[in-house]
Residue frames as a rotation matrix with the C-alpha (Angstrom) as fourth column:
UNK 1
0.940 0.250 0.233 -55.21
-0.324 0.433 0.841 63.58
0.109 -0.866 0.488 40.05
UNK 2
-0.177 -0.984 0.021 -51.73
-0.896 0.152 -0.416 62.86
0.407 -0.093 -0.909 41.47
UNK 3
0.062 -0.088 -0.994 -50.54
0.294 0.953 -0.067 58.78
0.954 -0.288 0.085 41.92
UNK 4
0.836 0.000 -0.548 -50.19
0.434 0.610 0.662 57.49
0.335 -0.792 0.510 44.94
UNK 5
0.740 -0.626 0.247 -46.99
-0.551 -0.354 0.756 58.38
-0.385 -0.695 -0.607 47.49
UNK 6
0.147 -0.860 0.488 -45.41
-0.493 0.364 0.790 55.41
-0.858 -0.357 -0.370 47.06
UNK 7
0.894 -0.107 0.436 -46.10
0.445 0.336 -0.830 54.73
-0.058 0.936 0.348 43.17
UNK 8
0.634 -0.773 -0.033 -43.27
-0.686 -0.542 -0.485 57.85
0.357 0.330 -0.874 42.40
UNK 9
0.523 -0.761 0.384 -40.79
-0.621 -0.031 0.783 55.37
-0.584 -0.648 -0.489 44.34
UNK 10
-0.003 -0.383 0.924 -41.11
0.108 0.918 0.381 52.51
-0.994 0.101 0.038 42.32
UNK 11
-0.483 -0.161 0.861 -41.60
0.853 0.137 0.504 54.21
-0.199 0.978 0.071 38.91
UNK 12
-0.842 0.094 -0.532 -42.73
-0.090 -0.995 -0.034 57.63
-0.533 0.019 0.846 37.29
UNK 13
-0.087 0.996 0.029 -46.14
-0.064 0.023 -0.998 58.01
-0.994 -0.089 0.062 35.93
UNK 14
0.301 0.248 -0.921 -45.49
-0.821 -0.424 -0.383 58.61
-0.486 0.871 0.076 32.96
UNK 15
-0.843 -0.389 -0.371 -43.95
-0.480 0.855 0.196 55.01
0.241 0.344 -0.908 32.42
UNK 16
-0.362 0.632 0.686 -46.88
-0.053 0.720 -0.692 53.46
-0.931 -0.287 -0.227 33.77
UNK 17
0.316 0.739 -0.594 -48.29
-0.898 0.032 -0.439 53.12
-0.305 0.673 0.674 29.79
UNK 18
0.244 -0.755 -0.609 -45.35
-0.813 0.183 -0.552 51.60
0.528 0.630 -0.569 28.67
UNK 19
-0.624 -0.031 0.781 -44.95
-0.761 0.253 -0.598 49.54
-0.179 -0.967 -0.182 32.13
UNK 20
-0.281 0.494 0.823 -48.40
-0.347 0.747 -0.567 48.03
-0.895 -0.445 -0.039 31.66
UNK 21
0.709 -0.090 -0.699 -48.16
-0.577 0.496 -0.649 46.86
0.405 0.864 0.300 27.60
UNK 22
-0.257 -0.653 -0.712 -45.02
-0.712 0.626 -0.317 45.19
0.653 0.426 -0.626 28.31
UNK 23
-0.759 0.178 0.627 -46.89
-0.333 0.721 -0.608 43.14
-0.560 -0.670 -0.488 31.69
UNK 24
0.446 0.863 0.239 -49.52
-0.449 0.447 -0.773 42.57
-0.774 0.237 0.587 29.16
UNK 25
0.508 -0.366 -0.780 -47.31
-0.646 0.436 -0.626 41.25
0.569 0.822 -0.015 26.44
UNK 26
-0.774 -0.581 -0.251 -45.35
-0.495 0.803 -0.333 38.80
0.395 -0.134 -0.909 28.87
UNK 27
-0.386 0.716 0.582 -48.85
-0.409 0.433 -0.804 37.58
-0.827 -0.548 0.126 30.28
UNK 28
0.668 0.740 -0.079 -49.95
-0.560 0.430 -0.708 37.07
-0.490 0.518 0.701 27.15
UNK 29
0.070 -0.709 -0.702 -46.60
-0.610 0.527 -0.592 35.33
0.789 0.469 -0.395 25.47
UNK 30
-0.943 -0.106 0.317 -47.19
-0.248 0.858 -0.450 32.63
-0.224 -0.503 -0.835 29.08
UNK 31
0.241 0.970 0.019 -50.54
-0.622 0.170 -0.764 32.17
-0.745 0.172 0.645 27.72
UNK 32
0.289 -0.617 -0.732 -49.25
-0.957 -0.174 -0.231 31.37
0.015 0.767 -0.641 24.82
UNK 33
-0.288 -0.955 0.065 -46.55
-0.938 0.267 -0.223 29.37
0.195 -0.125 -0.973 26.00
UNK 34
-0.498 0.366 0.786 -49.01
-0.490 0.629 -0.604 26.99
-0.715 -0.686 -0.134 27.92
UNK 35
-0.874 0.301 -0.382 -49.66
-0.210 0.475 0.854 24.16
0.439 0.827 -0.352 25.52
UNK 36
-0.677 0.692 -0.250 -52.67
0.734 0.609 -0.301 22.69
-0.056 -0.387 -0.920 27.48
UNK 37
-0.074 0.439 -0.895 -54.12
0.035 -0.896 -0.442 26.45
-0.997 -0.064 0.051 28.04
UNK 38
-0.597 -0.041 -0.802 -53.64
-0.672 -0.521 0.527 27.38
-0.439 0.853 0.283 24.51
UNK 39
-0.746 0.663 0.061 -55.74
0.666 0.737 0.116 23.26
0.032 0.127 -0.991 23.56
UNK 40
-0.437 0.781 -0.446 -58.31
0.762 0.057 -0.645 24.54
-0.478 -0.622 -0.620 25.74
UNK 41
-0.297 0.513 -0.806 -58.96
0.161 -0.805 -0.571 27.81
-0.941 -0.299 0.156 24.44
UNK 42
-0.859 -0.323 -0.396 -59.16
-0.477 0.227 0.849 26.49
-0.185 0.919 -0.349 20.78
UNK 43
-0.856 0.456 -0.243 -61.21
0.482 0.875 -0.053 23.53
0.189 -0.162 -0.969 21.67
UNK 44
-0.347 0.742 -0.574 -63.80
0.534 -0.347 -0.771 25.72
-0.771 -0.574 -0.276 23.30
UNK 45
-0.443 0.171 -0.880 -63.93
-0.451 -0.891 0.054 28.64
-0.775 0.420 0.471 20.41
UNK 46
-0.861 0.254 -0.440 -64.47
-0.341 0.354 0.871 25.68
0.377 0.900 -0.218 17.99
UNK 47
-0.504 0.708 -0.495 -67.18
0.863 0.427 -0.268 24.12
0.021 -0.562 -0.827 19.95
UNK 48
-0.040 0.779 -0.626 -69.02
0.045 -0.624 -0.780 27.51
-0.998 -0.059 -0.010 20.51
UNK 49
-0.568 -0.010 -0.823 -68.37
-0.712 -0.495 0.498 28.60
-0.412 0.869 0.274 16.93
UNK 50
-0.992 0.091 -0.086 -70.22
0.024 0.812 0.583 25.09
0.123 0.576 -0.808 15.99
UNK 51
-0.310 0.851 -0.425 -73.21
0.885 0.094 -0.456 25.46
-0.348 -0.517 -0.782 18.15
UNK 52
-0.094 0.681 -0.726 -74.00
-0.097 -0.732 -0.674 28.77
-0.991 0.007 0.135 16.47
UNK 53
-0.816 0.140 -0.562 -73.23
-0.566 0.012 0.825 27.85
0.122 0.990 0.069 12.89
UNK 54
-0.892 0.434 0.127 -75.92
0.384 0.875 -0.295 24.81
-0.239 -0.214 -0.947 13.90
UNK 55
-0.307 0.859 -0.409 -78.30
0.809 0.010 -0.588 27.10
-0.501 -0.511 -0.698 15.08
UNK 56
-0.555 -0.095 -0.826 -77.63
-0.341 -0.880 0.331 29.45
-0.758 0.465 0.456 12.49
UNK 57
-0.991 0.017 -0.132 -78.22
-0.100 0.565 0.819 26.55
0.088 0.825 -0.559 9.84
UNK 58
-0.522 0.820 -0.235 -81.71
0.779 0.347 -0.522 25.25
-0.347 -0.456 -0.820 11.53
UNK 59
-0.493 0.111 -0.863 -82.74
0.025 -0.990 -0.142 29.14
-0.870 -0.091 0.485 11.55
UNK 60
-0.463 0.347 -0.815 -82.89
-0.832 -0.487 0.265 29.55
-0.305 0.801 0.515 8.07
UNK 61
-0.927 0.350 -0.131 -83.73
0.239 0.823 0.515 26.18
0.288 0.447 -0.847 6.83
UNK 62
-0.478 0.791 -0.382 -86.95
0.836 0.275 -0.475 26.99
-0.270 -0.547 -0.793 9.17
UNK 63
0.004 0.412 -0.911 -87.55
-0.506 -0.785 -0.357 30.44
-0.862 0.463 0.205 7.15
UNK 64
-0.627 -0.058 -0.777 -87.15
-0.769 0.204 0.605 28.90
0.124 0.977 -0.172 4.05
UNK 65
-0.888 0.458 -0.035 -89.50
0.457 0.889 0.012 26.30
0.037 -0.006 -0.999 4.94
UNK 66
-0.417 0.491 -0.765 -91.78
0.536 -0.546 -0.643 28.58
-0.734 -0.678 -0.036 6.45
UNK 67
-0.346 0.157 -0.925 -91.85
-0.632 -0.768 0.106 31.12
-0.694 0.621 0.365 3.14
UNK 68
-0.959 0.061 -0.275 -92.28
-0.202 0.534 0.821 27.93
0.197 0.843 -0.500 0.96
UNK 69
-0.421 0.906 -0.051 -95.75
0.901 0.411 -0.138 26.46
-0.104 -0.104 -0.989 2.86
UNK 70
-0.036 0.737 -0.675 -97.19
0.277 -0.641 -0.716 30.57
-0.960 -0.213 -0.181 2.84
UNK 71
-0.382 0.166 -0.909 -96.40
-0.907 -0.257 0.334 31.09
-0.178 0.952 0.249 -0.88
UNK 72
-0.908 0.418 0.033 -98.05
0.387 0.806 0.448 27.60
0.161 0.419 -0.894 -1.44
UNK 73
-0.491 0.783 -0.382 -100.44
0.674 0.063 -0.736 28.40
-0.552 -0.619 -0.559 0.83
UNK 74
-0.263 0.241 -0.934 -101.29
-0.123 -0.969 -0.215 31.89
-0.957 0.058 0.284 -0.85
UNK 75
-0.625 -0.315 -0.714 -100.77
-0.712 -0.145 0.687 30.49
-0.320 0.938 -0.134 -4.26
UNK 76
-0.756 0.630 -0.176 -103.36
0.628 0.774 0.075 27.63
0.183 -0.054 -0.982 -3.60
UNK 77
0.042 0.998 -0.051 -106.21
0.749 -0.065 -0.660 30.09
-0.661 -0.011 -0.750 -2.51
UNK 78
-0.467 -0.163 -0.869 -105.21
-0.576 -0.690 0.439 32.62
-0.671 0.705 0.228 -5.77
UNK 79
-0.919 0.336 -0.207 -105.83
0.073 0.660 0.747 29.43
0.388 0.672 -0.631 -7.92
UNK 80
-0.875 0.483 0.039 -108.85
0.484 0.874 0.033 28.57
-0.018 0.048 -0.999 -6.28
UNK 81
0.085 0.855 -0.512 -110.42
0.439 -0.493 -0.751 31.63
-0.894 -0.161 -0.417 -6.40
UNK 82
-0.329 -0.093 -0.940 -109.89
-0.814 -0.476 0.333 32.15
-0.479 0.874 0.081 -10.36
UNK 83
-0.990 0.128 -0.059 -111.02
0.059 0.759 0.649 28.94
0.128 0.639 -0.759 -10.58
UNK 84
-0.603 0.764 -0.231 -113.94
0.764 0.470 -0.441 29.72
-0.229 -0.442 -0.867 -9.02
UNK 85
-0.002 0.196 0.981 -114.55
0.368 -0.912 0.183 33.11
0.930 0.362 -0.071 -10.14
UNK 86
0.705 0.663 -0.252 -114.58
0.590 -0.350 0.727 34.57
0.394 -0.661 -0.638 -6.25
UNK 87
-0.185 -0.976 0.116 -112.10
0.982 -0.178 0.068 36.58
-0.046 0.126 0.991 -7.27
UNK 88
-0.649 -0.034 0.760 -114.25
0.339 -0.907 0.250 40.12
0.681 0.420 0.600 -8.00
């Protein structure tokens, strides 16, 4: 597919890779630059990254709870049927 007409004026195609890395490296070096922006986007990542460790933590605690009361559970009617003999 051939560019645009008026792309060839302002640059050859074949620069356009090279063209758009270096507009993405000076966008990202004013990111960067922008204490308050750069706060913000910290602040947030830590704040999500808490809320899932949280809910990660809960999670299991609540399987490990969960596996402890059915192996009780299981291990309470094993006993009570060998104690009772209504095991055979």
């Amino acid at each position: 597919m051939a560019p645009p007409p008026n792309l060839e004026r302002y640059c050859k195609a074949d620069d356009l890779p090279d063209l758009l890395a270096e507009a993405v490296e000076r966008g990202m070096r004013k990111v960067l630059a922008d204490e308050k922006l750069r706060d913000e986007f910290w602040r947030s990542g830590y704040e999500e990254l808490e809320k899932h460790a949280g809910t990660n933590v809960a999670q299991w605690l609540g399987r490990r709870l969960l596996n402890i009361v059915i192996t009780a559970a299981v291990a309470g009617v094993l006993a009570w049927a060998v104690m009772t003999g209504k095991h055979q």
